[in-house]
C-alpha positions as CSV (number, residue, x, y, z in Angstrom):
1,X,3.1,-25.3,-21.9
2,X,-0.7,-26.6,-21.2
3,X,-3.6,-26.2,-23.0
4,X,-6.9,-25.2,-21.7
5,X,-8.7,-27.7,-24.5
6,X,-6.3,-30.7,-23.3
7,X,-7.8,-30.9,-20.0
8,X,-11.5,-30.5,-20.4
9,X,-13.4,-33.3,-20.0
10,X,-10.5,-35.5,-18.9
11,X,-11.2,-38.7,-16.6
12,X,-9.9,-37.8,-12.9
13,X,-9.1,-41.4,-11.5
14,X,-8.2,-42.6,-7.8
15,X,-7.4,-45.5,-7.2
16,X,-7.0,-46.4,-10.3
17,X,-11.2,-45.9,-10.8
18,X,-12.8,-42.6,-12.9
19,X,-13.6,-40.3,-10.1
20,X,-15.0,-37.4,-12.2
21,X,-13.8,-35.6,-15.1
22,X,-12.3,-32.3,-14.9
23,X,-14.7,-29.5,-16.5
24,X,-13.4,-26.1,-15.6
25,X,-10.7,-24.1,-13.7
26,X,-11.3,-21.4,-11.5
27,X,-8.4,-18.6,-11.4
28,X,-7.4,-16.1,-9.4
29,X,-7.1,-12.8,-10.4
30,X,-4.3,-10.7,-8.4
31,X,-1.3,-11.4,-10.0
32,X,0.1,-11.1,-14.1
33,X,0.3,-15.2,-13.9
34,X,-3.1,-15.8,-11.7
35,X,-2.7,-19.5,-10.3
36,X,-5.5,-22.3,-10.9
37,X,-7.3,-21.6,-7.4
38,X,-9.8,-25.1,-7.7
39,X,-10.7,-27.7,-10.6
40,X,-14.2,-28.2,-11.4
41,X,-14.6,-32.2,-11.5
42,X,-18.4,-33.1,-12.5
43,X,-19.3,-36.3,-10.6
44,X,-22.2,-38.2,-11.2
45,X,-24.0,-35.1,-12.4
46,X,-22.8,-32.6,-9.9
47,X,-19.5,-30.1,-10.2
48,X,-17.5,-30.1,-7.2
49,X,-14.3,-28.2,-6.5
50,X,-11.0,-29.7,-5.6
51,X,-7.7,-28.2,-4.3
52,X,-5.1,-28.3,-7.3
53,X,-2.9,-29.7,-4.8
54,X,-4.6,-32.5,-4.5
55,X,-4.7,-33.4,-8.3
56,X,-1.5,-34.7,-10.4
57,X,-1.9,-33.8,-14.3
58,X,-1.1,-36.6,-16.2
59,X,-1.1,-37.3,-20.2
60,X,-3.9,-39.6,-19.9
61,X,-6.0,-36.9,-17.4
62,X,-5.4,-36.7,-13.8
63,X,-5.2,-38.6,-10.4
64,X,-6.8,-37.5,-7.4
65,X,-3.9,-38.0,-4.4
66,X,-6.2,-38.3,-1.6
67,X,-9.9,-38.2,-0.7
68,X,-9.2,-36.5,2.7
69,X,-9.4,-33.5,2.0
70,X,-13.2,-31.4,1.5
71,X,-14.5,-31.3,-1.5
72,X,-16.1,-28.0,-2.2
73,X,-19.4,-26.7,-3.9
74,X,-19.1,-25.2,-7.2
75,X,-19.3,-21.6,-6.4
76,X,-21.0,-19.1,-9.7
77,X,-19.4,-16.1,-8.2
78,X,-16.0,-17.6,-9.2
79,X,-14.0,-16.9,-12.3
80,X,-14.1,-19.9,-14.3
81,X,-11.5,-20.4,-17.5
82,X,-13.5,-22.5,-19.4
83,X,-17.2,-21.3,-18.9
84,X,-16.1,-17.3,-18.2
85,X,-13.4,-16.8,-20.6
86,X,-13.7,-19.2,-23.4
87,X,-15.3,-18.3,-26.8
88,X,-15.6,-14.8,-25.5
89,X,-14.4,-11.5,-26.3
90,X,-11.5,-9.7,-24.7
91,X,-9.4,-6.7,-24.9
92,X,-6.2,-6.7,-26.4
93,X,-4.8,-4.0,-24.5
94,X,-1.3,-4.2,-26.5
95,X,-3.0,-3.3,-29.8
96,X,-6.2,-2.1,-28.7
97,X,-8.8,-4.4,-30.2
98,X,-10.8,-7.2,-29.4
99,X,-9.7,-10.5,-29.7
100,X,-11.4,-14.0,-29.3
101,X,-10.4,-16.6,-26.6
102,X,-10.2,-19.8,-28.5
103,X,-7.9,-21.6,-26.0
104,X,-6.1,-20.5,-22.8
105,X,-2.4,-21.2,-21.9
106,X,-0.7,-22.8,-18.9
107,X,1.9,-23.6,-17.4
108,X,2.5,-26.2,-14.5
109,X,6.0,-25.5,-12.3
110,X,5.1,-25.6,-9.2
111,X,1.8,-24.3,-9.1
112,X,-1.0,-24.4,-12.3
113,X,-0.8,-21.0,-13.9
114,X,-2.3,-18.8,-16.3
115,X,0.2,-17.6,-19.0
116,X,-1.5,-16.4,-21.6
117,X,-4.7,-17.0,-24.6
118,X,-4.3,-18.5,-27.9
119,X,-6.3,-16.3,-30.3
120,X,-5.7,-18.4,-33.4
121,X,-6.7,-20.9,-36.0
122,X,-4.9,-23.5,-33.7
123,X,-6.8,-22.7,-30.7
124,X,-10.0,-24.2,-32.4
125,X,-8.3,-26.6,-34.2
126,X,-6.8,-27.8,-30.9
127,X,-10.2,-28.3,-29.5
128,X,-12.0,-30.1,-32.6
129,X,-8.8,-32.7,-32.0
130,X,-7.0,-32.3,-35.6
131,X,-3.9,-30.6,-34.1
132,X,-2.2,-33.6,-35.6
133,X,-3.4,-33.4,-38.8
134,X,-2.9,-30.2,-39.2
135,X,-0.2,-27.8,-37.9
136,X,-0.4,-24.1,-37.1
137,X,1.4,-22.1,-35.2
138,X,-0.4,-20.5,-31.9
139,X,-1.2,-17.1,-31.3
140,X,-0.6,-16.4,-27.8
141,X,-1.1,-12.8,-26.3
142,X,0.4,-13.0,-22.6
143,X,-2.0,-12.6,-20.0
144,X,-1.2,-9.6,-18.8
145,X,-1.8,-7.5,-22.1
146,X,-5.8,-8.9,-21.9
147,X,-8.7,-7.4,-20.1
148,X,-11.7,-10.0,-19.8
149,X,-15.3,-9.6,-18.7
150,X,-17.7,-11.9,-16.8
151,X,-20.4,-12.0,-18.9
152,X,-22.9,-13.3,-16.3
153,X,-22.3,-10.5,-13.6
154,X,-21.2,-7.4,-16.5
155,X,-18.6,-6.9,-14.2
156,X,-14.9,-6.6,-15.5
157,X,-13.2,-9.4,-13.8
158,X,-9.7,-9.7,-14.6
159,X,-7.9,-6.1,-14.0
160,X,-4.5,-7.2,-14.1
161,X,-3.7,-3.1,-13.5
162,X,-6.3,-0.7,-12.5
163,X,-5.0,1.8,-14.9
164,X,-4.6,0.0,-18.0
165,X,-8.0,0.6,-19.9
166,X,-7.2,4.1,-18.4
167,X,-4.5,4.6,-20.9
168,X,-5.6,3.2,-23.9
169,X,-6.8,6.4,-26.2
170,X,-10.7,7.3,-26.1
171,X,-11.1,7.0,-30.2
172,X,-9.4,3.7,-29.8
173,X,-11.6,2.3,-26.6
174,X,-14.7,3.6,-28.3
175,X,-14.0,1.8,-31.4
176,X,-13.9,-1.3,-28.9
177,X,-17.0,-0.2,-27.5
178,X,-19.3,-0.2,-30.5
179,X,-18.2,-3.8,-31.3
180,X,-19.2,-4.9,-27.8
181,X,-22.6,-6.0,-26.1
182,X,-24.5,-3.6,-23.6
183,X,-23.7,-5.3,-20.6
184,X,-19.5,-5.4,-21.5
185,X,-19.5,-1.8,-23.0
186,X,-21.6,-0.8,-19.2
187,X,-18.8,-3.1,-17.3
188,X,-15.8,-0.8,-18.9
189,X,-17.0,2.4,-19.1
190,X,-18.2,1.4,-15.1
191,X,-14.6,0.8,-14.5
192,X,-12.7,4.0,-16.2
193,X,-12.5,6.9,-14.2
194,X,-15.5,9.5,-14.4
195,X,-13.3,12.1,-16.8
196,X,-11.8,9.0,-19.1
197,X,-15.2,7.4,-19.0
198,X,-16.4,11.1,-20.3
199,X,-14.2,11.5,-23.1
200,X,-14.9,7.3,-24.8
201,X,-18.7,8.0,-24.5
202,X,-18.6,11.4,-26.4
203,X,-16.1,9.3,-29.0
204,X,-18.3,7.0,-29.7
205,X,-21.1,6.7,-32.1
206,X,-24.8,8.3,-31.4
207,X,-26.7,4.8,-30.3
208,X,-23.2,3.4,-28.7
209,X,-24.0,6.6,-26.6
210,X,-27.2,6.4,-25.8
211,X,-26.9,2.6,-25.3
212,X,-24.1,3.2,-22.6
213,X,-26.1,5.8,-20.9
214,X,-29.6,4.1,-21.0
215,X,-27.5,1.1,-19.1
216,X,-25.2,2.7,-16.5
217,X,-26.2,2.8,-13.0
218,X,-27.3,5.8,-11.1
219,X,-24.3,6.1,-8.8
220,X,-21.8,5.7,-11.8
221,X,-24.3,7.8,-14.1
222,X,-24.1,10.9,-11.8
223,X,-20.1,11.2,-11.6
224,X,-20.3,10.1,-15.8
225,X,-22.6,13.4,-17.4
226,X,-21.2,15.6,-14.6
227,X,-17.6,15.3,-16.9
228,X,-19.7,14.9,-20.4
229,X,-19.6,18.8,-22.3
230,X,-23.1,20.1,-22.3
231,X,-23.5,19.7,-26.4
232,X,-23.1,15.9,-26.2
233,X,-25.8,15.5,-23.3
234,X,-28.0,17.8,-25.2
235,X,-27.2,15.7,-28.6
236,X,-29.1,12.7,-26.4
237,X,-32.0,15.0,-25.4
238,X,-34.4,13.4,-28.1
239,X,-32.9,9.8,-28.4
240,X,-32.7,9.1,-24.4
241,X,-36.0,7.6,-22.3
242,X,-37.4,10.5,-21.0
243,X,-37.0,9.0,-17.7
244,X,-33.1,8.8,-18.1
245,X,-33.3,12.3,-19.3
246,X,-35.0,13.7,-16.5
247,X,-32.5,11.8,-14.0
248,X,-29.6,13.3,-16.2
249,X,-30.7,16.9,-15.9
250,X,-31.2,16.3,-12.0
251,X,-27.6,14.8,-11.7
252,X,-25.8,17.7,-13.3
253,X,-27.7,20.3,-11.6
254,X,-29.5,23.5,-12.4
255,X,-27.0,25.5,-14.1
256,X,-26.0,23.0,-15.8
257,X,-29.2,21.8,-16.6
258,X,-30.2,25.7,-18.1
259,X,-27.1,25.3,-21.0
260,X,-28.3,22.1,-22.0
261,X,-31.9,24.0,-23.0
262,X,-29.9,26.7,-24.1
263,X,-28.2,24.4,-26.5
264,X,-30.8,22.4,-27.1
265,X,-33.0,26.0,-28.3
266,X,-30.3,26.6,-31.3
267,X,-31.0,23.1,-32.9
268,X,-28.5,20.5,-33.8
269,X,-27.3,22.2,-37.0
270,X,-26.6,25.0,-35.8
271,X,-23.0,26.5,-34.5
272,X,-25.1,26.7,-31.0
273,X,-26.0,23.5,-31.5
274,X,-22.4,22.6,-31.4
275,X,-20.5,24.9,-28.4
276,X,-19.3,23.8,-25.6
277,X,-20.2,25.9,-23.3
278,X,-16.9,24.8,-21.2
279,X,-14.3,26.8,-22.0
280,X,-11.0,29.0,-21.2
281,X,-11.3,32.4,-20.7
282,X,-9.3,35.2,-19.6
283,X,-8.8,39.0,-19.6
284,X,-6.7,40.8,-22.1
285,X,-4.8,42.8,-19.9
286,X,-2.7,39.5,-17.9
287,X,0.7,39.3,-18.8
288,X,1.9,36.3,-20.5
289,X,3.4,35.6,-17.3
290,X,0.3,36.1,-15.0
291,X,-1.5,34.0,-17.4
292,X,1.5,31.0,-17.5
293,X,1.8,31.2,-13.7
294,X,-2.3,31.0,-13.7
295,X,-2.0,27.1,-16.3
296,X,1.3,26.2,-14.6
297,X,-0.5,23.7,-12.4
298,X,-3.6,22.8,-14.5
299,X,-3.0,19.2,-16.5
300,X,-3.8,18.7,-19.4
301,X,-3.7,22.4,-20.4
302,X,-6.2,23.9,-23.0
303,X,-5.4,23.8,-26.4
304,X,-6.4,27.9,-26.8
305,X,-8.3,30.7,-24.3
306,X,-10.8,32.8,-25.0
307,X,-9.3,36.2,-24.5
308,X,-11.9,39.6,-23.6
309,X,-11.4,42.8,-23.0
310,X,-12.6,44.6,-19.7
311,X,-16.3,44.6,-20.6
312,X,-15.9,40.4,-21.1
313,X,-16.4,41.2,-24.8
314,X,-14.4,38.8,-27.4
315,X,-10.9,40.3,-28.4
316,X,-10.1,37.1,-30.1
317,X,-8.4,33.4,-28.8
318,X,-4.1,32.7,-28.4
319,X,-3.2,29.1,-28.5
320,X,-1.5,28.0,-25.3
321,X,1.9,26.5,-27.1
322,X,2.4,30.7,-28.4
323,X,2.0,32.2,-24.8
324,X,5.6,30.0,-24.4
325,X,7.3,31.9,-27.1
326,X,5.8,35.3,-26.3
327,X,7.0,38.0,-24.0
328,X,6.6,37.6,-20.5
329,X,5.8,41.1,-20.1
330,X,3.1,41.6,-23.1
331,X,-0.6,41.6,-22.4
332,X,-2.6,38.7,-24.0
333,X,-5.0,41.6,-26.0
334,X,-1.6,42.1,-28.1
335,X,-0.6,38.9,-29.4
336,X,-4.2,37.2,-30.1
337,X,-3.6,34.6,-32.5
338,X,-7.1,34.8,-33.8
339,X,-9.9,36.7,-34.0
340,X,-12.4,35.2,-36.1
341,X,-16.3,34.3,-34.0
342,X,-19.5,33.1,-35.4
343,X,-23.2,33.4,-33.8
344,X,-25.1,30.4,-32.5
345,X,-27.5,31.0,-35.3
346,X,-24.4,29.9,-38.1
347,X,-25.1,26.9,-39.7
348,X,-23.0,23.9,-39.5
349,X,-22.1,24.2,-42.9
350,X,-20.6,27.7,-42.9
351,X,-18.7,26.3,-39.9
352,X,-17.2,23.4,-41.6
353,X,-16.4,26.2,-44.7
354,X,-14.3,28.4,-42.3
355,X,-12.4,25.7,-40.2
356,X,-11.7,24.5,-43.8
357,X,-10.9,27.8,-45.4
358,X,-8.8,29.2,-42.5
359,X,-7.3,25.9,-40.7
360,X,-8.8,26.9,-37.3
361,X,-8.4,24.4,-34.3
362,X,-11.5,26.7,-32.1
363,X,-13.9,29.2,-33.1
364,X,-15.8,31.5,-30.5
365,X,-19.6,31.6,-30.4
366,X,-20.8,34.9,-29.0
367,X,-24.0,36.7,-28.1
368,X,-25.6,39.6,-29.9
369,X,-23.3,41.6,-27.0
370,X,-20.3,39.9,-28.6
371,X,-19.6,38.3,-25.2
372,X,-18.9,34.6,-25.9
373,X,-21.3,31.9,-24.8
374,X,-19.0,29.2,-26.1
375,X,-16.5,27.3,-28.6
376,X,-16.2,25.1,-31.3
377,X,-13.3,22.8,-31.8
378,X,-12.2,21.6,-34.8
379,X,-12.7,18.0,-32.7
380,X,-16.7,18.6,-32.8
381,X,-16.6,20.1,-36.3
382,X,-15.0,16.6,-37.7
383,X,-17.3,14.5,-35.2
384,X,-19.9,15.9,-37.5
385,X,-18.3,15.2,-40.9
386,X,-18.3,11.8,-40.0
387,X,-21.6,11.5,-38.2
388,X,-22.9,12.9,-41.3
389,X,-21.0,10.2,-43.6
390,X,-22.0,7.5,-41.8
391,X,-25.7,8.6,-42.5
392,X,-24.9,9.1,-45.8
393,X,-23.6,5.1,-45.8
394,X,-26.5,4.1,-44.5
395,X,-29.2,5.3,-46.8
């Protein structure tokens, strides 16, 4: 096992004469245990890359084996161990938090590899040269459980699976989120497909929000809001550039565009405020089994539906887990679970006193014509508790 920290700024001889010293390590990225691609050796001034194969490690630094060979120009577009990874912030993706690079592992068998970080005391201890005086144990995370950024580009660099930020849960990526900068937070969400990038924005805080969508790019900005629920664009209406906000409404398009006032006309404390204006709704008269054979294919499946009556007024909602255990044969009008509905004019407080009072997951907003308009989960109604508690905490 190597350490990062051991090799900086060691002499490279040849010929028994300092040729350079070694300064950085550029990686490649394709594989869990990325090889050393060139060494950075500074020489009179200038960096220059060499072939690892032409540089033997020893304890004292390293020799270079032959002068044949070109010497290339540093390249910045490169991903460099010491000046892109070093000191800076990375992703744990086993336990979902951030982590601080203060040394990076190696291992030479063959080929110079990348095996891991060290996010420890002894990383830094290592580097101030007191590993001898003092001894603590390393701690390594292997390489492939990181994610790391270039933090000159924004651009996530190392992506050892394209997937993996995918997985981690949206509370537990936003919470990462808030603790980044504006340009790493950009480079994830950037790299998340549209629908997961949808669901961390909304689960982050208010100016983590507006932050992310103030700084993504149009292309990525377009397929982003076009997955975001109307209630949390309209939630930015007032904090957003106007100029962002006018692009936004242009991106999701004029219907879309029309709920987002509609939202917006209720006011934030308000149940309308609140709805989603996204929801599952189906006749009363289906079967159980016309309405299973209707989700069978649809992934994930919604938590409850909106059931109406032939008029598309509100009978009341069934939670999807008790269609399963229900008669294939009866109609969804007769085994509604629920049938409690507020108006958009409701304040938030009365909602929070019902979802309490009666342990509801969704509530139905509906017009003056009882025809519903859209839902409340119990997912927005504790997204404002702790909006509200954080405000609270702050004054």
């Amino acid at each position: 096992m190597i350490y990062l920290s051991n090799l900086l700024n060691k002499n490279v001889f040849f010929e028994r004469k300092i040729f350079g010293k070694m300064v950085d390590f550029a990686v490649l990225e394709s594989s869990p245990t990325p090889s050393v691609s060139k060494i950075v050796v500074k020489q009179n001034g200038k960096k220059i890359t060499i072939s690892p194969s032409e540089i033997t490690l020893r304890s004292f630094g390293a020799v270079l084996n032959s002068t044949k060979s070109p010497f290339l120009p540093y390249d910045e577009r490169d991903f460099y161990l010491n000046e892109d990874l070093l000191d800076k912030q990375v992703i744990d993706i086993d336990d979902r938090r951030l982590v601080r690079v203060n040394d990076v592992v190696l291992e030479a068998n063959g080929q110079l590899k990348v095996i891991g970080i060290d996010i420890g005391a002894a990383g830094i201890i290592r580097r101030l040269g007191l590993d001898k005086l003092i001894k603590t144990e390393p701690k390594i995370i292997p390489w492939q459980m990181i994610e790391a950024f270039d933090y000159q580009t924004g651009n996530v660099k190392i992506s050892l699976s394209q997937n993996r930020l995918n997985k981690i849960h949206p509370s537990e990526l936003a919470d990462i989120l808030e603790n980044l900068g504006s340009k790493e937070r950009v480079s994830i969400v950037e790299s998340l497909d549209p629908r997961s990038a949808a669901k961390v924005i909304e689960e982050t805080d208010i100016r983590t929000r507006e932050a992310i969508l103030e700084g993504l790019k149009a292309s990525a900005l377009g397929q982003v809001v076009a997955k975001m629920h109307v209630a949390s664009i309209a939630g930015l209406f007032y904090k957003l550039n106007p100029l962002r906000i006018r692009e936004i409404l242009k991106l999701i398009g004029q219907e879309r565009a029309q709920k987002v006032e509609r939202v917006l006309d209720f006011g934030s404390e308000t149940a309308g405020g609140m709805m989603r204006t996204t929801f599952w709704q189906f006749d009363g008269n289906l079967t159980v089994k016309e309405t299973y054979n209707k989700l069978f294919e649809e992934s994930p499946k919604p938590e409850a539906i909106v059931v109406t009556n032939g008029n598309e007024k509100l009978v009341g909602i069934i939670y999807t887990k008790d269609i399963l255990d229900s008669d294939s044969l009866a109609q969804l009008k007769d085994i509604v679970a629920e049938r409690k509905f507020v108006h958009p004019e409701v304040s938030v407080n009365d909602l929070i006193t019902l979802f309490s009072r009666y342990n509801l997951r969704l509530l139905p907003i509906v017009d003056r014509d009882k025809k519903p308009i859209g839902v409340v989960k119990i997912d927005n109604i504790l997204e404002k508790i702790e909006e509200r508690t954080r405000v609270d905490e702050l004054i």
